[in-house]
Steps between C-alpha positions, in 0.01 A plus 500: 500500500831323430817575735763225394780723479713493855819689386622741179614267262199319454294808517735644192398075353127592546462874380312340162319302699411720829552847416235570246249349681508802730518810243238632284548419185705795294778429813410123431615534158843742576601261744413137229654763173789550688567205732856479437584836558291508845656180604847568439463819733316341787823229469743770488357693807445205725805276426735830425556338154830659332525538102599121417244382724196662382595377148521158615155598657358591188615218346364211728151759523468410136529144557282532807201734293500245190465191725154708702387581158532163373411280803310702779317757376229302321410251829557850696196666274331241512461505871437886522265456245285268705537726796253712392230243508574212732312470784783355708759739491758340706550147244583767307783731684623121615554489083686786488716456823638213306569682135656737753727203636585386174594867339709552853693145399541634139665786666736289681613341239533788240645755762753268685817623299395835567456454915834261494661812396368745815783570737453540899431888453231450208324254755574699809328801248199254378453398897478907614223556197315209621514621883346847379211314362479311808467758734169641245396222717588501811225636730726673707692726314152610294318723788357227676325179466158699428599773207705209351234245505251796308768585261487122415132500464531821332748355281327169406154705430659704227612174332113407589415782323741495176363168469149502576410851477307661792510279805168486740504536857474149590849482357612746649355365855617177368889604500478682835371089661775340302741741745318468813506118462874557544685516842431869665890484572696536116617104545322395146664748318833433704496162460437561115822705452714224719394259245576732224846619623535116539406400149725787385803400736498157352532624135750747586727220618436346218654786284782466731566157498490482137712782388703395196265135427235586291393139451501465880297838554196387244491196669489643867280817397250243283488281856395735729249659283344133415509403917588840694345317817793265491714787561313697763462414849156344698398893597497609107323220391233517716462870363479420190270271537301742723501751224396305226166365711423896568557601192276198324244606777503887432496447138161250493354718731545852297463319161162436661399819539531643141204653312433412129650831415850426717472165318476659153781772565749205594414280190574814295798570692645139466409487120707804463783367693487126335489679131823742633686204588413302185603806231839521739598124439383489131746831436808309740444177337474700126850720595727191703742482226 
């Protein structure tokens, strides 16, 4: 339900906060038990760390996990928590959107001396990992606007499933209209990965630009991620803006269709995931020294 993350170092920012959402819960608690460990590698693969570097990655991850534990995990549980029973599901993903904001502009701030320090080939390296995400989706280079739109409906009905349990055939129906109310021609999904590589283009220039000025990079990095339309050009915006009305759309529409037993699987399911997140903080907070 949440995408906030447009490129790799706020993804690595968000793994407490997006990550386990998605597992069941013994992966759920390898990847909270040893967040620092998982971190550190995704850092190291995607921005080619070398030895120095992933120390000083380790170090500012610290200072990054003890200020989620102590200031965003509680309003973040909160929020999940009520998931499970609101009525109005979208008030609450708007909630969460903005934790998300605010744990992408801790991010900024704690891992600026680290991204002053990437050279040209580290962000040349970062910019080639993110491309090879990309192109997971980009319609043409996946067999064709039809198999890729059903492996994303595919895709998005085993997340149905890990958090609702079995999904009924409405749903199912229900993801094959949200696709045909697209464009028969692949532009949705084009236009989608144009504002992505956009978003991403704009932050990479920011690692550029702010090579060797960490102060400078924190600021930069915590301005585009508190106004990234400022940055992005009339065609992006109005994509964004596209997105987030289909997505509010699709969501009150499926949340609609759940049965009292769908409804009871994801209250379980977000329970579990809000009491997760709660035992990680209390042990970060209880080890920070």
């Amino acid at each position: 339900m949440m995408n906030v993350s447009k490129n790799m170092i706020f993804k690595i920012s968000l793994l407490i906060l997006l990550v386990p959402g998605f597992f069941g819960c013994s992966l759920r608690n390898v990847a909270l038990d040893y967040h620092e460990f998982v971190a550190s590698r995704m850092a190291a693969s995607y921005l080619d760390l070398n030895g120095e570097q992933t120390d000083l990655f380790k170090k500012r991850w610290k200072v990054f996990a003890v200020r989620l534990a102590t200031d965003r995990i509680e309003p973040l549980v909160q929020i999940i928590e009520l998931l499970g029973e609101t009525t109005k599901p979208q008030e609450q993903v708007y909630h969460l959107q903005k934790i998300a904001g605010e744990v992408m502009t801790d991010a900024c701030v704690d891992f600026s001396p680290l991204m002053a320090e990437l050279s040209a080939k580290q962000v040349e390296h970062l910019k080639k990992k993110i491309e090879e995400r990309n192109e997971k989706n980009d319609p043409d280079k996946n067999g064709g606007l039809a198999d890729f739109r059903k492996l994303k409906r595919e895709e998005f009905s085993d997340l149905l499933e890990r958090w609702l349990g079995q999904i009924l055939e409405v749903q199912k129906q229900m993801l094959i209209d949200f696709d045909n109310e697209k464009d028969s021609k692949g532009d949705w999904e084009r236009d989608y990965l144009a504002y992505s590589r956009e978003a991403q283009g704009v932050f990479l220039s920011f690692l550029i630009g702010g090579m060797g000025h960490s102060d400078m990079m924190s600021v930069k990095c915590s301005q585009f991620v508190l106004s990234p339309e400022s940055h992005l050009s009339e065609a992006s915006r109005k994509t964004k803006a596209n997105l987030a009305t289909s997505r509010e759309k699709n969501l009150e529409s499926l949340y609609g269709t759940l049965d009292l037993q769908q409804k009871k699987h994801f209250m379980q399911e977000t329970r579990s995931l809000a009491q997760d997140l709660r035992k990680w903080a209390g042990s970060v907070r209880a080890n920070k020294s």
